[in-house]
C-alpha positions as CSV (number, residue, x, y, z in Angstrom):
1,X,-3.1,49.9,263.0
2,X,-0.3,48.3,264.6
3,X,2.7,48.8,267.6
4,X,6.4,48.2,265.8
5,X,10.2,48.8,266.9
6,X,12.7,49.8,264.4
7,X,16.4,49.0,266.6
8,X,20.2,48.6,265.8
9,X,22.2,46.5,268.2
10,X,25.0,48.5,269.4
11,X,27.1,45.7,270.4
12,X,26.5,43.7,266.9
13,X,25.4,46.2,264.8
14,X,22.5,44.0,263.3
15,X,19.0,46.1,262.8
16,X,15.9,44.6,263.0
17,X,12.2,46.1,263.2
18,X,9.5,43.7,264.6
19,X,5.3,44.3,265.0
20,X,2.4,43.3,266.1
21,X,-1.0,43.5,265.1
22,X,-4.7,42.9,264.9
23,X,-4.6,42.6,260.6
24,X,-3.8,39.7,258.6
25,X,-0.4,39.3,257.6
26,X,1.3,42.0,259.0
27,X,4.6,41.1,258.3
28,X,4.1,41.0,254.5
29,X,3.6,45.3,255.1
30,X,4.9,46.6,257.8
31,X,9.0,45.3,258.1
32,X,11.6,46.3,256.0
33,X,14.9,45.8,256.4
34,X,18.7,45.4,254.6
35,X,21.7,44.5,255.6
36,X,24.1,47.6,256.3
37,X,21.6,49.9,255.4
38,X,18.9,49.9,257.6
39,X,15.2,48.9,258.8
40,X,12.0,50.3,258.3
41,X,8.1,50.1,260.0
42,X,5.7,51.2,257.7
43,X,1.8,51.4,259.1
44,X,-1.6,53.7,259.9
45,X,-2.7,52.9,256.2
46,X,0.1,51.8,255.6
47,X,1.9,52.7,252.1
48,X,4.3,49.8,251.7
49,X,6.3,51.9,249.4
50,X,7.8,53.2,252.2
51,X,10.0,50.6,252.6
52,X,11.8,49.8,249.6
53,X,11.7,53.4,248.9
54,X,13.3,54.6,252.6
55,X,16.2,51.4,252.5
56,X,16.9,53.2,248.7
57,X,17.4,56.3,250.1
58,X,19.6,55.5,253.2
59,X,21.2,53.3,250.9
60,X,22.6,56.1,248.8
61,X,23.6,57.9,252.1
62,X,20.6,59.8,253.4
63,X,20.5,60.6,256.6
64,X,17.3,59.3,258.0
65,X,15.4,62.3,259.0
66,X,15.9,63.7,255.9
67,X,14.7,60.5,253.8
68,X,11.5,60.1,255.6
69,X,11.1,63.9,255.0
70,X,11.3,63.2,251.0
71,X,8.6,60.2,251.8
72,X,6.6,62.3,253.7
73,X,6.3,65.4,251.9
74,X,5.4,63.7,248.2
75,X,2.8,62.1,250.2
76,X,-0.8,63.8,250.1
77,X,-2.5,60.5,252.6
78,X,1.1,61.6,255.4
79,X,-1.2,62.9,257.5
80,X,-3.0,58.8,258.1
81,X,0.8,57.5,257.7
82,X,3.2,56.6,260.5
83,X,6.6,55.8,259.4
84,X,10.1,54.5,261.3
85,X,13.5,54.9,260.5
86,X,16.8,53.3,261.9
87,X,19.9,53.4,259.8
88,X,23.6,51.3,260.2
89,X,24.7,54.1,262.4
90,X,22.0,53.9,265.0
91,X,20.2,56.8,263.8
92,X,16.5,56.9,264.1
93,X,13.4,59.0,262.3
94,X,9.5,58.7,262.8
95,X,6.7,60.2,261.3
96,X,2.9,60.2,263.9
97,X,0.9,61.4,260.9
98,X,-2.2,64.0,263.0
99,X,-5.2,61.8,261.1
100,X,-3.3,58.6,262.7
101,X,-6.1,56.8,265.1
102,X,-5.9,57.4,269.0
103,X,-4.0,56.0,270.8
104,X,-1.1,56.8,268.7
105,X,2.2,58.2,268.9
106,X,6.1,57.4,269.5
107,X,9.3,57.5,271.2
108,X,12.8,57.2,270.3
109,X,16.0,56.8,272.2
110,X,19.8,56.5,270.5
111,X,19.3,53.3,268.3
112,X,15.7,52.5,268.8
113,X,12.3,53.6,268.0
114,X,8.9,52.6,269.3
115,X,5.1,53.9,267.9
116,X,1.6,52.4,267.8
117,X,-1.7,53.5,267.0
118,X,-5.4,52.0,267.3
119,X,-3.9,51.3,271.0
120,X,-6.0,51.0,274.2
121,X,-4.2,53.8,275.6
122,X,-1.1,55.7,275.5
123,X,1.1,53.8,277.6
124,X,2.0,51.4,275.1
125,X,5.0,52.4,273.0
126,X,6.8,54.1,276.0
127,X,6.7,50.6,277.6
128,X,8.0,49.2,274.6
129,X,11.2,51.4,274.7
130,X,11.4,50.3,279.1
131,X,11.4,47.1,278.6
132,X,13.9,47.6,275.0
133,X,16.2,48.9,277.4
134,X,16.1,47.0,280.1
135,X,16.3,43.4,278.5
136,X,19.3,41.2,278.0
137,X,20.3,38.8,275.1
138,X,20.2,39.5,271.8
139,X,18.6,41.7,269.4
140,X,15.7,38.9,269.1
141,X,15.1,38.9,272.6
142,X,14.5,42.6,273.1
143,X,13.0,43.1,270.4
144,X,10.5,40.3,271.6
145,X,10.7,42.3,274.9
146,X,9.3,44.9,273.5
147,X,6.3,43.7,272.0
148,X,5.4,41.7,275.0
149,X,5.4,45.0,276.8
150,X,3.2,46.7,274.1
151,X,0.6,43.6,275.1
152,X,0.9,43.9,278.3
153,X,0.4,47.8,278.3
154,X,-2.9,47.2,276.0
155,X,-1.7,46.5,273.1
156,X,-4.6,47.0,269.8
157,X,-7.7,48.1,270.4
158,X,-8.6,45.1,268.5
159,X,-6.6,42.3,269.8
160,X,-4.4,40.2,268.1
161,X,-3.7,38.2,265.0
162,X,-0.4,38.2,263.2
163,X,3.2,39.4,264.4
164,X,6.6,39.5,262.4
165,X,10.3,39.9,263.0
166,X,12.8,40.6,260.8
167,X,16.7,41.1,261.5
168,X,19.7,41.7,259.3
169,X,23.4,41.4,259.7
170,X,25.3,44.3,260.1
171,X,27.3,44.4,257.3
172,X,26.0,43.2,253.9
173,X,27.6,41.1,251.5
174,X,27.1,39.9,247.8
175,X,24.9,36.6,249.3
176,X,21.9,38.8,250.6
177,X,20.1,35.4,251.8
178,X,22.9,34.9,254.2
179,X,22.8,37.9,255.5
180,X,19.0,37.8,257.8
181,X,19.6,37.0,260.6
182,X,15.8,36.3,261.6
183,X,13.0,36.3,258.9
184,X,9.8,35.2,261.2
185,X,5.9,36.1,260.2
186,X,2.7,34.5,262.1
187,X,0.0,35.6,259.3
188,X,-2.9,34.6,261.2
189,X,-3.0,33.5,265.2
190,X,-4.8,33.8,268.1
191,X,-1.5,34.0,270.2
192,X,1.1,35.6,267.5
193,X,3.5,36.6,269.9
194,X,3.4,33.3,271.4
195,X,3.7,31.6,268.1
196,X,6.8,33.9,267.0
197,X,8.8,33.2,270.5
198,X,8.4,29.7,269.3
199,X,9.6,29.7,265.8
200,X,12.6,32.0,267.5
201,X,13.4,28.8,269.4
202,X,12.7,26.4,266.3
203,X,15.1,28.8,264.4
204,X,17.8,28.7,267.0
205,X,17.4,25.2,267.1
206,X,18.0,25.0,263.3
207,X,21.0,27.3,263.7
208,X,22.7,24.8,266.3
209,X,22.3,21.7,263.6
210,X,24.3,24.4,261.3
211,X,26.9,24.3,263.5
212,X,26.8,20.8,264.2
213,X,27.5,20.0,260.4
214,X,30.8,22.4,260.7
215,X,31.8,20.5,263.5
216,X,31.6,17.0,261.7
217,X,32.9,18.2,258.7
218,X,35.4,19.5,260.6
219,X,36.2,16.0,262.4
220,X,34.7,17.1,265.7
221,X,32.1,15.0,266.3
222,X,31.9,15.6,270.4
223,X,31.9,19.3,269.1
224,X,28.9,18.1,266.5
225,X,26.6,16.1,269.3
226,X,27.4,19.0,271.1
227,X,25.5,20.8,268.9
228,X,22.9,18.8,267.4
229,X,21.9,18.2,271.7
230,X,21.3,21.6,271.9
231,X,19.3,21.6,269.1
232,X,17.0,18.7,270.6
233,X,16.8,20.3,273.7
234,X,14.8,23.2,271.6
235,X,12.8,21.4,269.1
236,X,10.2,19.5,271.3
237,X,8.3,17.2,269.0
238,X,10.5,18.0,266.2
239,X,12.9,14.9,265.3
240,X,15.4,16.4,262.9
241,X,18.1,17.0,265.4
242,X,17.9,13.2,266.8
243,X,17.9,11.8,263.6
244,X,21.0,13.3,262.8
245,X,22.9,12.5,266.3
246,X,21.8,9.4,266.0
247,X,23.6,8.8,262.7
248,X,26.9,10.7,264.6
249,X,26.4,8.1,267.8
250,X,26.7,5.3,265.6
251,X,29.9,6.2,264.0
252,X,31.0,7.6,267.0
253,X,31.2,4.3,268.9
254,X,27.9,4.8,270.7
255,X,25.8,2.8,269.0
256,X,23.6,1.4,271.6
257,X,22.7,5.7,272.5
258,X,22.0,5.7,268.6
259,X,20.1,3.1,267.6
260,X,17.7,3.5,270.6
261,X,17.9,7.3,269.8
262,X,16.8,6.1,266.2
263,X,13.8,3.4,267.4
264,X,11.9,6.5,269.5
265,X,12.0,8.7,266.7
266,X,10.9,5.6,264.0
267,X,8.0,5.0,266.6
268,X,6.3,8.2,265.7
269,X,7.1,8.6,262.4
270,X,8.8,5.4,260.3
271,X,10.0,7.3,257.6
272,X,13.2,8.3,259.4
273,X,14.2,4.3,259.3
274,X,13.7,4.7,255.3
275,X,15.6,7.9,255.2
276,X,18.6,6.0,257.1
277,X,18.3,3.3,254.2
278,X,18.1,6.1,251.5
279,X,21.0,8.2,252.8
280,X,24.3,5.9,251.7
281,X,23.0,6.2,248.2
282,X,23.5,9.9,248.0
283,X,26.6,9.6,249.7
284,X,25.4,11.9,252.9
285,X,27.4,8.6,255.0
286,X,30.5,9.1,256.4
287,X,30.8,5.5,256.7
288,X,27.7,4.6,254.5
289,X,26.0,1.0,254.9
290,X,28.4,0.0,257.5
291,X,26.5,2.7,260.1
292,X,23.1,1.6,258.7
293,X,23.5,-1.9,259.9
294,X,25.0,-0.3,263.0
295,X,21.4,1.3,263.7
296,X,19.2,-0.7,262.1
């Protein structure tokens, strides 16, 4: 009893399904996806073995319609099932199972595919495909488009309490870890969709202070504060990125910047001064104790 989108970026090629819904945990059921195979929404009583099953067959080269068809048709509870497809090629298949609970239904377009059920009304999942289409950025941010429409439009009969997002590279390779792009669930909110925009941000935040460290281990370290600013500039209350420049001021020559970057930071929590002391020892210091007495 849940809205989803099943999508493939045509510019990118990453697929991603993401959902909403007024059920504990949603995530843990409804998304499915794997690198260069596919994604899958599984829901209306949901059978979880949907997914792994679905991502096996379009991983041996069935075509979607066909592999939800298998699903589907070995299944005596279809008719309470509804079911989402999107393979590495863009190609889409859903299954609106007729014992699904009004308002229910779907709507698919080259690439993408919306359904819901247990709505308020029917205007929910064609919204979700509008505002799909009409957004900009990423995968992640039309795929958060999406479900903000579906809440707009109405959303679960019941309200709301958990939301997830899942997203895969386009291409897989032999470090399957690597290859999610996002892996977001809210289990249990009062604002999931709220809460997943911000752990997008929190993630993208974590993604710049990735780059950062290639930069500095790279010897760029304007390229690295580059970085880890764009990271602070996303992670309000969160002090992981300014520990970090702070470290890169010092040895930079801007020691001043760092050590009063460092003294904010130690103000709220003083455990960051004892990591500083710690760090040397496990040789994470360019320029070890010399940039602790720099800061401290």
């Amino acid at each position: 009893m849940t809205y989803s989108i099943v999508a493939r970026d045509a510019h990118t090629g990453d697929i991603g399904v993401a959902v909403q819904s007024h059920w504990f945990s949603v995530g843990s059921v409804v998304t499915w996806a794997e690198s260069g195979v596919g994604a899958v929404a599984t829901q209306s009583f949901a059978e979880p073995a949907y997914g792994p099953r679905g991502l096996a067959l379009l991983r041996l080269g069935v075509d979607p319609v066909t592999a939800l068809s298998a699903l589907t048709g070995a299944d005596p509870e279809q008719s309470r099932r509804q079911v989402a497809f999107v393979d590495a090629a863009g190609r889409v298949a859903v299954h609106t199972g007729a014992q699904c609970i009004e308002a229910c239904g779907h709507v698919t377009a080259e690439g993408v595919s919306c359904q819901a059920n247990m709505m308020r009304g029917p205007e929910v999942w064609p919204a979700m495909l509008e505002a799909y289409q009409a957004s900009d950025g990423d995968l992640a941010d039309r795929l958060m488009a999406a479900l903000d429409a579906a809440e707009a439009a109405g959303g679960d009969i019941r309200g709301r309490q958990s939301a997830s997002m899942l997203i895969v590279k386009a291409t897989g390779s032999d470090q399957p870890w690597q290859d999610r792009v996002v892996d977001l669930r809210v289990d249990d909110s009062p604002d999931p969709l709220g809460e997943l925009r911000r752990l997008l941000s929190v993630q993208r935040a974590y993604r710049h202070m990735e780059i950062a460290e290639q930069h500095e281990i790279a010897g760029d370290m304007e390229g690295s504060l580059q970085a880890y600013e764009q990271a602070r500039a996303l992670l309000a209350g969160n002090d992981e990125a300014a520990f970090w420049a702070a470290i890169l001021m010092a040895d930079a020559g801007r020691v001043e910047e760092g050590r009063a970057l460092l003294a904010d930071i130690a103000a709220r929590e003083p455990g960051w001064r004892e990591l500083l002391r710690r760090l040397p020892a496990a040789g994470l210091l360019a320029n070890g104790e010399a940039t602790v007495a720099r800061l401290l």
